[in-house]
N, C-alpha and C positions, 0 to 999 in steps of 0.2 A: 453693265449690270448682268448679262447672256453670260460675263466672263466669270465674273464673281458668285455666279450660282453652282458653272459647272466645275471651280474648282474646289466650292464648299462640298457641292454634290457626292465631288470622287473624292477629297480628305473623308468624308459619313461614311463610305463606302469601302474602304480599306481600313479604317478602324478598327482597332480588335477591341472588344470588350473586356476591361479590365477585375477578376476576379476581387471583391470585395470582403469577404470573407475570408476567415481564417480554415486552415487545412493542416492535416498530421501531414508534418515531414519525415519523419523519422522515429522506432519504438524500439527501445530495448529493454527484454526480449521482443523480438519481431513477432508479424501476424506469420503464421502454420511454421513456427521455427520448433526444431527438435534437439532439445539442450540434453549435452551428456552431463554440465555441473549443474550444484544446486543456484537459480541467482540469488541473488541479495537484493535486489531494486530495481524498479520497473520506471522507464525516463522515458516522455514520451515529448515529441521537440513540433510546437510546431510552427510557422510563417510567420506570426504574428506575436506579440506581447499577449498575455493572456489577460484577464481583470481582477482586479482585486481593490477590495474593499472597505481601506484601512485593515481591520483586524479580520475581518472579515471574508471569508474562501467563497467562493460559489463556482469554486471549480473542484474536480475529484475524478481520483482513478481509484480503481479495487481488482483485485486479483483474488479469486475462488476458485478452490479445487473442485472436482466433479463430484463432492458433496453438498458443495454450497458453501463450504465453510469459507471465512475473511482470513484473507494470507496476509493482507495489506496493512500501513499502520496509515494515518492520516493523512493525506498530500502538500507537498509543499511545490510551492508555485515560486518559480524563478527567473521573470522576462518573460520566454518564449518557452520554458520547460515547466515542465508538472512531474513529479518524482514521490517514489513511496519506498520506506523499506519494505522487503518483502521476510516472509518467513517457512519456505519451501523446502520440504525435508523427505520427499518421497519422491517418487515417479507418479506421475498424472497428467490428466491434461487440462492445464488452467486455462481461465474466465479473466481476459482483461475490459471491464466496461469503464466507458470515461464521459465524463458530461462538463465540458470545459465552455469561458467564454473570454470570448477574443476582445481585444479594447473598443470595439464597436459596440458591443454588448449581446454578438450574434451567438448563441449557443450551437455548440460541436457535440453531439452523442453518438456516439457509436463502442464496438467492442471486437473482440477477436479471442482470437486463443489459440495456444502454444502448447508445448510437451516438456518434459523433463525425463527423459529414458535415462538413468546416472548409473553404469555400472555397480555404486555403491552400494546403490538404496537396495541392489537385488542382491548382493554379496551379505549385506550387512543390515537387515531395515531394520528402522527406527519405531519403536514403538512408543505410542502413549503414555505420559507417566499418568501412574494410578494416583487419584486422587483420594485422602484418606475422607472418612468424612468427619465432621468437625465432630462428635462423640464417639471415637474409636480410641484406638491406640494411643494417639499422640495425648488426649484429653486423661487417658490412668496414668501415664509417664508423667504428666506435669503434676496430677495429683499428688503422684506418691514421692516428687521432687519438693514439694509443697511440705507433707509430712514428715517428711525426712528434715528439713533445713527447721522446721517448727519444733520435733523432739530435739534436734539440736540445741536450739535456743532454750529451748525449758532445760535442758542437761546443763548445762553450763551455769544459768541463771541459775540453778541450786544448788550446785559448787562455789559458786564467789558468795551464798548466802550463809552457808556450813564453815566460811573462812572467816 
């Protein structure tokens, strides 16, 4: 029995403890990376299957410029990956936050952020398109498209009555 305890003893005793939880393996764009193109999509990879809930997500990543504003579209969960398109058109330095959960049910939150320095965006930037507002311009053009196709009609419709 003396034998059988000191070998349970030293098996207890060089055991490592096995991490149960899920962990980022891998992000692209990386945490403090400094991109000279614009990306398209943020993949963030990690140890474990993620969960999902029939139709249902309760996992998410988002990427925000140092405005605040949402660069991300929805996330799509694939195994071990979570993935977004992005929509990145300037130089800044973005906000990746993520709040995933691993098939244990254990949730992962965390974030970072990255640069986009793109010779382009400084040669050539991109500016905001102007939004009209919905009684401007575009609203007299469709008017007077309106009256135009309407005297039309009445022009015509009094010439086949005259025949």
């Amino acid at each position: 029995m003396k034998k059988f305890l000191a070998v349970l003893l030293l098996l207890l005793s060089i055991a490592t403890p096995v991490n149960a939880h899920s962990s980022l393996v891998s992000a692209t764009p990386a945490e403090n990376a400094v991109l000279s193109e614009f990306p398209t999509e943020i993949v963030l990879e990690f140890n474990e299957n993620l969960l999902q809930l029939g139709d249902a997500n309760p996992n998410k990543v988002e990427v925000r410029n140092s405005m605040g504003d949402l660069l991300s579209s929805a996330a799509v969960v694939s195994g071990t990956k979570i993935s977004a398109s992005l929509q990145i058109t300037g130089n800044d330095e973005y906000q990746v936050s993520y709040r995933v959960v691993s098939g244990d049910g254990h949730v992962i939150e965390d974030n970072y952020t990255f640069k986009v320095e793109s010779e382009i965006a400084t040669a050539m930037p991109i500016s905001a398109p102007v939004e009209e507002p919905e009684g401007g311009p575009n609203l007299l053009v469709r008017s007077l498209m309106t009256l135009a196709a309407g005297a039309a009609f009445l022009f015509f419709l009094q010439r086949k009555r005259k025949k």
